[in-house]
Each structure stands twice: as structure tokens, then as C-alpha cells.
C-alpha positions as CSV (number, residue, x, y, z in Angstrom):
1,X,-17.8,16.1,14.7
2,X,-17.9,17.4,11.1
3,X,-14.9,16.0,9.9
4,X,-16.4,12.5,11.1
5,X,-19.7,12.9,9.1
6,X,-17.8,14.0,6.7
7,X,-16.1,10.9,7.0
8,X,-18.9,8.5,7.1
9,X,-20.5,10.7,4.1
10,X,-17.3,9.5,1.8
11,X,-17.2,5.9,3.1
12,X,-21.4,5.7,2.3
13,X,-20.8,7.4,-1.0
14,X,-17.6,4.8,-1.9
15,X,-19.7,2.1,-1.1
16,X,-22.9,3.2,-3.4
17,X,-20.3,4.4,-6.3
18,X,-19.0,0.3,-5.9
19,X,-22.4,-1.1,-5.5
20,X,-23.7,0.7,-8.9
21,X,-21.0,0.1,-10.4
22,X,-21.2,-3.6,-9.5
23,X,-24.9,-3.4,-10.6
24,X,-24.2,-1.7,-14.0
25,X,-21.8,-4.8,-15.2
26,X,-24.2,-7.6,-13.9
27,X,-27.0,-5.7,-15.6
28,X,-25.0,-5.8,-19.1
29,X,-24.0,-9.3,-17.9
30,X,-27.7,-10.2,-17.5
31,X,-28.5,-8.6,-21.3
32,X,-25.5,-10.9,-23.0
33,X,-27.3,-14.0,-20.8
34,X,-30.7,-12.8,-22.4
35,X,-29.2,-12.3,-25.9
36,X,-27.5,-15.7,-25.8
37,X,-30.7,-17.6,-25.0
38,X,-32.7,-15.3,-27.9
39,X,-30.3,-16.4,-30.2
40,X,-31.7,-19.6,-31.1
41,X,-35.5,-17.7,-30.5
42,X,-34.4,-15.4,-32.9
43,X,-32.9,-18.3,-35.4
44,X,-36.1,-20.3,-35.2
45,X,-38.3,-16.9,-36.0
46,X,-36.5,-16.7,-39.6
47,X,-36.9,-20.1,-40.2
48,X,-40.0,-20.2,-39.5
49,X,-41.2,-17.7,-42.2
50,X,-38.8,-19.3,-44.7
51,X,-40.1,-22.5,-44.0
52,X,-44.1,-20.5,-44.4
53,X,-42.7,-18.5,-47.7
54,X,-41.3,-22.3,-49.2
55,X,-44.8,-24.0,-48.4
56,X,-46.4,-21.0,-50.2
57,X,-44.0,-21.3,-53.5
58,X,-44.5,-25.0,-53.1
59,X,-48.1,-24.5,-53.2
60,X,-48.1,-22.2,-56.3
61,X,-46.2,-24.5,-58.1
62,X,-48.5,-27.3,-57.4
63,X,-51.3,-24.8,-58.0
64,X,-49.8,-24.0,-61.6
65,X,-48.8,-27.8,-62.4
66,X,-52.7,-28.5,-61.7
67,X,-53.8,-25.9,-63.8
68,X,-51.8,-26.9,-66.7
69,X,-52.5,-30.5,-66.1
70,X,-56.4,-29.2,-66.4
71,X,-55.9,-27.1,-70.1
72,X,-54.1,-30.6,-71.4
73,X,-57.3,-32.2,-70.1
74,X,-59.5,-29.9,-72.2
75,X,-57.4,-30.2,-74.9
76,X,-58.1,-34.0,-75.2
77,X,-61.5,-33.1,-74.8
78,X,-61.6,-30.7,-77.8
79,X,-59.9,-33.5,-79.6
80,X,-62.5,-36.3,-78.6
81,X,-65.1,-33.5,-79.5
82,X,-63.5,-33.0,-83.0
83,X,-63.3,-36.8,-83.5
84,X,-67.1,-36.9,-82.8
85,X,-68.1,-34.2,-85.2
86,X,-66.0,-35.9,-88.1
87,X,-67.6,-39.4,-87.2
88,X,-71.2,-38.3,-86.9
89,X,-70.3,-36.3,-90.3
90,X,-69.4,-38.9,-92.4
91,X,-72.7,-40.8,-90.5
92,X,-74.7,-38.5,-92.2
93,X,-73.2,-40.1,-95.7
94,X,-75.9,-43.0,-94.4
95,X,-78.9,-41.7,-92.7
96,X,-82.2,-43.1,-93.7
97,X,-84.6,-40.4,-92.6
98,X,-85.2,-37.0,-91.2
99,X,-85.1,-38.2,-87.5
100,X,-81.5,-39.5,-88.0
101,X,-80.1,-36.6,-90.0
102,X,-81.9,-34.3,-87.0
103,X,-80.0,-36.4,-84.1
104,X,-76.6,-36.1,-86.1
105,X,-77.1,-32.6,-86.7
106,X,-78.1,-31.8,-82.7
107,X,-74.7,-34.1,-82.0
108,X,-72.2,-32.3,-83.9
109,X,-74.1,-29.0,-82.7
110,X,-73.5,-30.0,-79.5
111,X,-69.9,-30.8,-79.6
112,X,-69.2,-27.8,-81.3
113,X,-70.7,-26.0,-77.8
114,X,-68.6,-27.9,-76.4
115,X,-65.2,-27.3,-77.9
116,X,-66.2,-23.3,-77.8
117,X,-67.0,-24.1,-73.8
118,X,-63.6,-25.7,-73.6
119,X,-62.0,-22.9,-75.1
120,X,-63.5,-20.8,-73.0
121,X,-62.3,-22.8,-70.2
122,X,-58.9,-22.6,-71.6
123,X,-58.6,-19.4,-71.8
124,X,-59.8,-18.6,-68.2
125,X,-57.2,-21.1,-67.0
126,X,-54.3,-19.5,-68.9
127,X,-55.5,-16.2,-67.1
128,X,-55.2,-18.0,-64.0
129,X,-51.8,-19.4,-64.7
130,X,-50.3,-16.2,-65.7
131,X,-51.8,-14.2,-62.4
132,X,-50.2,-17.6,-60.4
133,X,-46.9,-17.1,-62.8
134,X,-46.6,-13.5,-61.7
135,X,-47.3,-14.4,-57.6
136,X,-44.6,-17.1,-58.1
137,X,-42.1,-15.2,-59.3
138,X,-42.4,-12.8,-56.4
139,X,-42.7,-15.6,-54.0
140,X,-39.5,-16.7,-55.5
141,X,-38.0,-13.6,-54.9
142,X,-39.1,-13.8,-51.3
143,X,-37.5,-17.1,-50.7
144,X,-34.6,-16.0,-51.9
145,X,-34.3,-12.7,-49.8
146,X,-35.4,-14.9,-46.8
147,X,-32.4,-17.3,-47.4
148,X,-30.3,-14.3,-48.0
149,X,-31.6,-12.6,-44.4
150,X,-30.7,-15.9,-42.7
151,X,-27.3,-16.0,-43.9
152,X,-26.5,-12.9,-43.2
153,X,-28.7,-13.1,-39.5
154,X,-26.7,-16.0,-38.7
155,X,-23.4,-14.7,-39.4
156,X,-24.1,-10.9,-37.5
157,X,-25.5,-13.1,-34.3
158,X,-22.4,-15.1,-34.5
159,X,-19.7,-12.1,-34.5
160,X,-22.1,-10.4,-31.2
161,X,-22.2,-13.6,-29.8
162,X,-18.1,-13.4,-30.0
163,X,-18.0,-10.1,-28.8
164,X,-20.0,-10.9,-26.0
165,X,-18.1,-13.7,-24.6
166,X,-15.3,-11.5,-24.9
167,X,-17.3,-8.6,-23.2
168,X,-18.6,-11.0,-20.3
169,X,-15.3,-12.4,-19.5
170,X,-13.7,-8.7,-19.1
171,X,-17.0,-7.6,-16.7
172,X,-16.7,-10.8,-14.4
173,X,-13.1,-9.8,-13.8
174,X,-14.5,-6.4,-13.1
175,X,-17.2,-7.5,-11.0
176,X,-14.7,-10.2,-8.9
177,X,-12.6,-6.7,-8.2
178,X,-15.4,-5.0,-7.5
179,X,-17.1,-7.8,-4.8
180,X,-13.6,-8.1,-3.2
181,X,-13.8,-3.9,-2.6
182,X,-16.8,-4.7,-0.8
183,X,-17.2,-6.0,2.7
184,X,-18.8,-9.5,2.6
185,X,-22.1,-8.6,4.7
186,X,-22.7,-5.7,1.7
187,X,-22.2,-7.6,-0.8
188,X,-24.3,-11.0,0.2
189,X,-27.3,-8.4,0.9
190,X,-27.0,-7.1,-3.1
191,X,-26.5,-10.8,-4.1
192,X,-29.4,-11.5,-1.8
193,X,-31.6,-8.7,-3.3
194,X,-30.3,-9.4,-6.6
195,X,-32.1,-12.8,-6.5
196,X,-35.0,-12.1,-4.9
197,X,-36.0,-9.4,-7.8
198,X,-37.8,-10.0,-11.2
199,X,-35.3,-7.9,-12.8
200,X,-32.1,-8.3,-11.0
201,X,-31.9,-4.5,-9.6
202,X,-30.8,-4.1,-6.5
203,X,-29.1,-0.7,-6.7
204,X,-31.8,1.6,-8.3
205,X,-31.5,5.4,-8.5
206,X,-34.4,7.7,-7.3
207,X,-35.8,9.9,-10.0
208,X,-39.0,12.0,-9.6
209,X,-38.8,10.3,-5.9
210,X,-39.7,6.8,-7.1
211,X,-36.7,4.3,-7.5
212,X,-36.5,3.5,-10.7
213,X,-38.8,0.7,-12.0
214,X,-41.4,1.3,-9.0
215,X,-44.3,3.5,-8.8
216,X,-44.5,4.0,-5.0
217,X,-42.6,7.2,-3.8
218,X,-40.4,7.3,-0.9
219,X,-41.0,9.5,1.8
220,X,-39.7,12.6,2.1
221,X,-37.8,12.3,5.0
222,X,-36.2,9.3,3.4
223,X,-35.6,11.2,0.3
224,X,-33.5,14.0,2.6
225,X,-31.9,11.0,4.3
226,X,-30.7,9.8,0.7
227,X,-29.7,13.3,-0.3
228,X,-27.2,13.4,2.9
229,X,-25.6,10.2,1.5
230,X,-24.9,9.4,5.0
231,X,-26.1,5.7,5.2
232,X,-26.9,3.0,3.1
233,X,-30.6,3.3,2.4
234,X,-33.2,0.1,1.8
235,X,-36.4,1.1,0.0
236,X,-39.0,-0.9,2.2
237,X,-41.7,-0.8,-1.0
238,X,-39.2,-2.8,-3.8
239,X,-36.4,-4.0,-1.4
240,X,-33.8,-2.3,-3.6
241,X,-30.4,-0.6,-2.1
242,X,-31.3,3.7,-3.1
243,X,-28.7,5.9,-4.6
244,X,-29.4,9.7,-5.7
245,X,-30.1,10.1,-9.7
246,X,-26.9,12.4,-9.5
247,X,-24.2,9.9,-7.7
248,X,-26.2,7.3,-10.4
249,X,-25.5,9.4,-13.6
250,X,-22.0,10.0,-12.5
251,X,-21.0,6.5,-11.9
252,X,-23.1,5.1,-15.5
253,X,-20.6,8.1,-17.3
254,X,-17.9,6.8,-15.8
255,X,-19.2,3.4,-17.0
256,X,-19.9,4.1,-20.4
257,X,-16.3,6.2,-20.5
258,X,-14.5,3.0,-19.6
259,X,-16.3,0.6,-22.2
260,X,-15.8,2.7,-24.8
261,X,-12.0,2.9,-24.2
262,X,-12.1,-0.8,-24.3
């Protein structure tokens, strides 16, 4: 009677060592399908800021073209200014009375504000277009780093995205080996539960008596049941096919042995 359970034991524990293993390649299978649609998420992110960091510099520049556009236009003024102090000058040569000479006088004052006014103005703006001169230059900087980190991004996605393919061709011919180890009942219920779960886990370890990725402990007697590795368990909280955190750490070794031989 022994040697029978003993039997069954080894047959239950074959199957669970399969079925995790099975599970382990379609969850790395499931992370290069994930990576390969962020790619182009991940692409557009970049972009986007170097498209935000180009509309910035563009906006500095127009900024600073403004700003110089406006000291030229001050400078025309101070010459208009200087224009009317020399022509209300030599109007002076011609005055008749005290009224005129007083108007003249109150003129030229006047412009003379106004040329100290522009140059005030002027020199304000210059401040401004060497604090905007500074910002553009590290904005430049920026845009080119940006373009740089694209580059670069696009090239290091590339060679993973090569790698995977490469990767995901070797696992499906693992996981066709695998499914062909299994009887075809067993293996349409993981598919089954594989499908019918957010997260495409349906062989998940206990630990702390939870499965992994619930909160809902099993029950004891269930967790003794597990322990005995005598039957295929069902969790009747998550759906999932259970496996001991022990046969589970053994098998992911023995996962991560074989990848890194390959």
C-alpha cells in the first residue's frame, strides 16, 4: 500500500514539477509580449519630452528675438528723441517771446526724460536677454542630451527586442515539449485557468498559506493535503493549480540554472 502512495506521490509531484515549469516559460513569455507592446509606449515617452524640451528652446529663441527686436525699437526712439532735441534747438535760434523759448525748453527736457527712460529700458532688456541667453544654452544642452538618450534608447530596445525573439522562440519549443509531457485533460485545465486569470497564473506556490498573489488563506487541512503532494490541488478562492513554496523554489532554480547556461 506504501509503495503505491508512494507511487501516486511521484506521479503528483512529476506533474506539478511540469506544470511550473510550463508556467515559468509562459510567464517569461508573457513579460517579452508586455515588453514588445511597451516598446513603442516607451519610444513615444522620449519623444514626447524632446518634442516638450524643443518647444521650450523654440520659445526662448522667439523670447530673445522679441527682446532684441524691442532694444532696436528703443534705439530708434532715442534717435527720433535726439532728432527732436537738435530741431527744437536750433528753433530756439527764432523764438519771439518767453512763452516759446519756455515750450522749447519743456520739449527738449522732455525728450531728454525720454532717452534716459529708454535707456533704462534698454538696459533692463539686455538683463533679460542675458538671464534668457543663459536658460537657452542649458535648454540647448537638454535637447541635445534628449536626442542623445533617444538614440541610444532606440538602439538598447532594439538589441532586447532581438534577444527576445530569440529567447521566445527557444521557450515555445520548451513549452510544446513540456504540453506534450502532459496529459491533454491537465493541460487544457492550466490553459483553461490560464485564460480565465488577470495575470495568467495558474500554477501558484503557497507561501505564508496564501497562494501567491491572493490574500485569502487556504485551510489547513488543505495546506496538509498539499504538503503530502498526493493530488493535484485547486485553490477554490483564485482558481489556481497549488504547489508547495519548496517543490516551487526547486523547479524556478532549476529554471534559472538552465537559462543561464543558454
Amino acid at each position: 500500500m506504501k509503495n503505491k502512495e508512494k507511487s501516486i506521490q511521484v506521479q503528483v509531484v512529476d506533474k506539478l514539477r511540469k506544470l511550473y515549469k510550463l508556467q515559468l516559460i509562459d510567464t517569461r513569455i508573457d513579460e517579452i509580449k508586455e515588453f514588445r507592446i511597451n516598446i513603442p509606449i516607451e519610444i513615444k515617452i522620449i519623444q514626447d519630452e524632446l518634442e516638450k524640451t524643443k518647444k521650450l528652446l523654440e520659445n526662448t529663441k522667439n523670447h530673445l528675438h522679441a527682446l532684441n527686436e524691442e532694444i532696436l525699437q528703443k534705439q530708434k526712439e532715442i534717435k527720433q528723441s535726439d532728432l527732436l532735441i537738435i530741431k527744437y534747438k536750433k528753433q530756439k535760434n527764432n523764438i519771439r517771446n518767453d512763452k516759446e523759448l519756455y515750450s522749447l525748453n519743456k520739449e527738449i527736457d522732455y525728450q531728454k526724460l525720454e532717452i534716459q527712460l529708454y535707456h533704462k529700458k534698454i538696459k533692463e532688456i539686455t538683463q533679460q536677454i542675458n538671464n534668457y541667453k543663459i536658460l537657452l544654452e542649458q535648454q540647448e544642452i537638454t535637447f541635445k542630451n534628449e536626442k542623445e538618450h533617444i538614440i541610444h534608447k532606440k538602439i538598447e530596445l532594439d538589441q532586447i527586442y532581438l534577444e527576445n525573439e530569440k529567447e521566445e522562440e527557444l521557450l515555445r519549443k520548451q513549452a510544446n515539449i513540456l504540453s506534450k509531457e502532459l496529459d491533454k485533460e491537465l493541460l487544457q485545465t492550466y490553459i483553461r485557468i490560464r485564460h480565465g486569470v488577470k495575470n495568467g497564473i495558474a500554477v501558484s506556490p503557497v507561501q505564508r498559506g496564501a497562494p501567491l498573489g491572493s490574500y485569502l488563506l487556504i485551510t489547513p487541512q488543505k495546506y496538509s493535503e498539499l504538503m503530502q503532494r498526493n493530488k493535484l490541488l485547486i485553490d477554490e478562492h483564485s482558481g489556481r493549480i497549488l504547489i508547495d513554496e519548496e517543490l516551487a523554489i526547486e523547479e524556478r532554480k532549476k529554471y534559472s540554472l538552465l537559462n543561464k547556461k543558454k
